[in-house]
C-alpha positions in Angstrom: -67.3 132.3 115.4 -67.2 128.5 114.8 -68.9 129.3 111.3 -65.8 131.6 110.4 -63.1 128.7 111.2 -65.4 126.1 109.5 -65.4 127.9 106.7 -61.8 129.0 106.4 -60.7 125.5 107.4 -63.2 124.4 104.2 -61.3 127.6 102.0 -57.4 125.7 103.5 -58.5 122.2 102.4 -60.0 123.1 98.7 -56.6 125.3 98.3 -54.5 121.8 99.2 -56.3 120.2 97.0 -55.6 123.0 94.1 -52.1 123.1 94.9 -51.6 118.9 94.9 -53.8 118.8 91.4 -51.5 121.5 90.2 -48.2 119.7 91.4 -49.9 116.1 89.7 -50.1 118.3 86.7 -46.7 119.8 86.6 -45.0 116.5 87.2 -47.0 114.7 84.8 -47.1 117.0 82.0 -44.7 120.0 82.4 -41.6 118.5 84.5 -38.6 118.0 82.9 -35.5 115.7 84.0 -32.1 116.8 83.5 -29.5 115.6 80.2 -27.6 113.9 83.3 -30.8 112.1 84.6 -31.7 111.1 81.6 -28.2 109.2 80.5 -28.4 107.4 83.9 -31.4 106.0 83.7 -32.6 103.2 82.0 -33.8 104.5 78.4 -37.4 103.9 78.0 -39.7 104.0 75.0 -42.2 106.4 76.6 -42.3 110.0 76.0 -40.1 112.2 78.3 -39.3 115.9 78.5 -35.4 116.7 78.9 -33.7 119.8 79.4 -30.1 121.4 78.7 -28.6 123.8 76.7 -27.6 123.5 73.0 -24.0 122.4 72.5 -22.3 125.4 70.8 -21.3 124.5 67.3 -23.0 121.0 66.9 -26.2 122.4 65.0 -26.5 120.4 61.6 -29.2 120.6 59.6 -30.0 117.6 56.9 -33.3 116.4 55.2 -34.1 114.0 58.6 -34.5 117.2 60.0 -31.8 118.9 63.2 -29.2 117.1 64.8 -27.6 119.0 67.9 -26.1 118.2 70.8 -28.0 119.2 74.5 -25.2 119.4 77.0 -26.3 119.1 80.4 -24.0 119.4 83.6 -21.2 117.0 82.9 -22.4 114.8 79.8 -24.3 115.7 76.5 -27.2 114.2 74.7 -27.3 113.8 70.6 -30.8 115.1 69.4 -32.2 114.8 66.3 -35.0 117.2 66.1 -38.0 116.1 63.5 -41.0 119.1 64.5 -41.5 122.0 62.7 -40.6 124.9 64.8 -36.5 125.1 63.6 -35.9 129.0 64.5 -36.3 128.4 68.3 -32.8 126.3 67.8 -29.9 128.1 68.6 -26.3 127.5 69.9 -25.9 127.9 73.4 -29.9 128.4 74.1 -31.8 126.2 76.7 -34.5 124.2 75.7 -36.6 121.5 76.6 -37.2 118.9 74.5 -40.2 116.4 74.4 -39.2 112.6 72.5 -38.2 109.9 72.8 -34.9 107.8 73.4 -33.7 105.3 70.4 -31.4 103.0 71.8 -30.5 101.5 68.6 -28.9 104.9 67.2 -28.4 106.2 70.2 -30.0 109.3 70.1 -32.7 111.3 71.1 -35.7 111.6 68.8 -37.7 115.0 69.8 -40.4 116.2 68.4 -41.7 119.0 70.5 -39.7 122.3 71.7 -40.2 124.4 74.2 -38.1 127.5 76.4 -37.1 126.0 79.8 -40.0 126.8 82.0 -39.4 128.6 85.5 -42.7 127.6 87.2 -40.6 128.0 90.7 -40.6 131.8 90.1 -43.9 132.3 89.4 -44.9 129.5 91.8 -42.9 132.0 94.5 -44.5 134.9 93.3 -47.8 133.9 93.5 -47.3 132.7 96.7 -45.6 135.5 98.4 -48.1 138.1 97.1 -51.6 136.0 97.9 -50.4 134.4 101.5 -50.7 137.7 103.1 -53.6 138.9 101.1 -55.3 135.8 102.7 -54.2 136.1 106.2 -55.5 140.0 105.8 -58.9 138.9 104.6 -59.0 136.5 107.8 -58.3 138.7 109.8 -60.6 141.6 108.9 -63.7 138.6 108.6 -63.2 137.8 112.1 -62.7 141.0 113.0 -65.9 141.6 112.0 -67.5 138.8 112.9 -66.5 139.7 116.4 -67.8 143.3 115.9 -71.2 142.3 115.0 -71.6 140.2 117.9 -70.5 142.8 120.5 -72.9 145.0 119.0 -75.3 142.9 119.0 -75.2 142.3 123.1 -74.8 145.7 123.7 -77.8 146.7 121.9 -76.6 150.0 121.2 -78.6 150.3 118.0 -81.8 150.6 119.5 -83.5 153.5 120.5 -83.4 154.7 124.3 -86.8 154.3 125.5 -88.3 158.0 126.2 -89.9 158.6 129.3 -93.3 160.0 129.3 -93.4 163.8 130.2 -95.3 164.4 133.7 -98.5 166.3 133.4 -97.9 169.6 135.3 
């Protein structure tokens, strides 16, 4: 029985490790910060991801490529979009946007586009339909862990020893 929690304790630490690799991951590469967050913080010349919803009516489309507005809650964000993928670009249509902030224009310089990702959902999802899947498989292993010892002891699989028949 020790053998079954051993190895189940081993099957709960190599799942918390999966789970804090996949929330590095997400932060690192997949998280996005809010139009708001963004404002109030200190620009930086790194690469961030933001994400709003496209201002309705400020699409503008020149040779430098897409200029939009991304509102967020309570302030808005002046984009000019340089990739490739235009179509995805729509009034009133969330989006997150990988660039970069230009302080000297003001303006946010994207050159990726992406839907806004609901990870949480899925994240949920998975969650709520493996968790009891899990605990089920737990249970039925030790169940039958502790099957297979009882019969074991009780011998009950081996043959009753026959008597020899008395010569008459």
């Amino acid at each position: 029985m020790k053998r079954l929690y051993l190895y189940w304790s081993g099957m709960v630490i190599v799942g918390a490790l999966l789970a804090v690799l996949a929330t590095t991951r997400y932060c690192r590469d997949v998280a996005a910060v809010s139009v708001d967050d963004s404002l109030s913080t200190p620009p930086t010349s790194q690469s961030v991801r933001v994400f709003g919803r496209v201002k309705g009516g400020s699409l503008k489309q020149d040779e430098a490529g897409i200029r939009f507005q991304l509102s967020g809650t309570s302030k808005t964000l002046s984009v000019q979009y340089l990739g490739e993928d235009t179509e995805a670009i729509r009034d009133l249509k969330g989006l997150a946007i990988t660039g970069r902030w230009e302080g000297s224009i003001q303006t946010f310089i994207a050159q990726k586009i992406a839907l806004l990702p609901h990870y949480e959902y899925v994240t949920a999802a998975y969650i709520i339909g493996l968790l009891p899947m899990l605990l089920f498989v737990f249970h039925m292993q030790r169940r039958v862990v502790l099957l297979y010892r009882d019969i074991k002891q009780e011998r009950a699989y081996e043959p009753i020893p026959t008597m020899p028949k008395p010569n008459t």
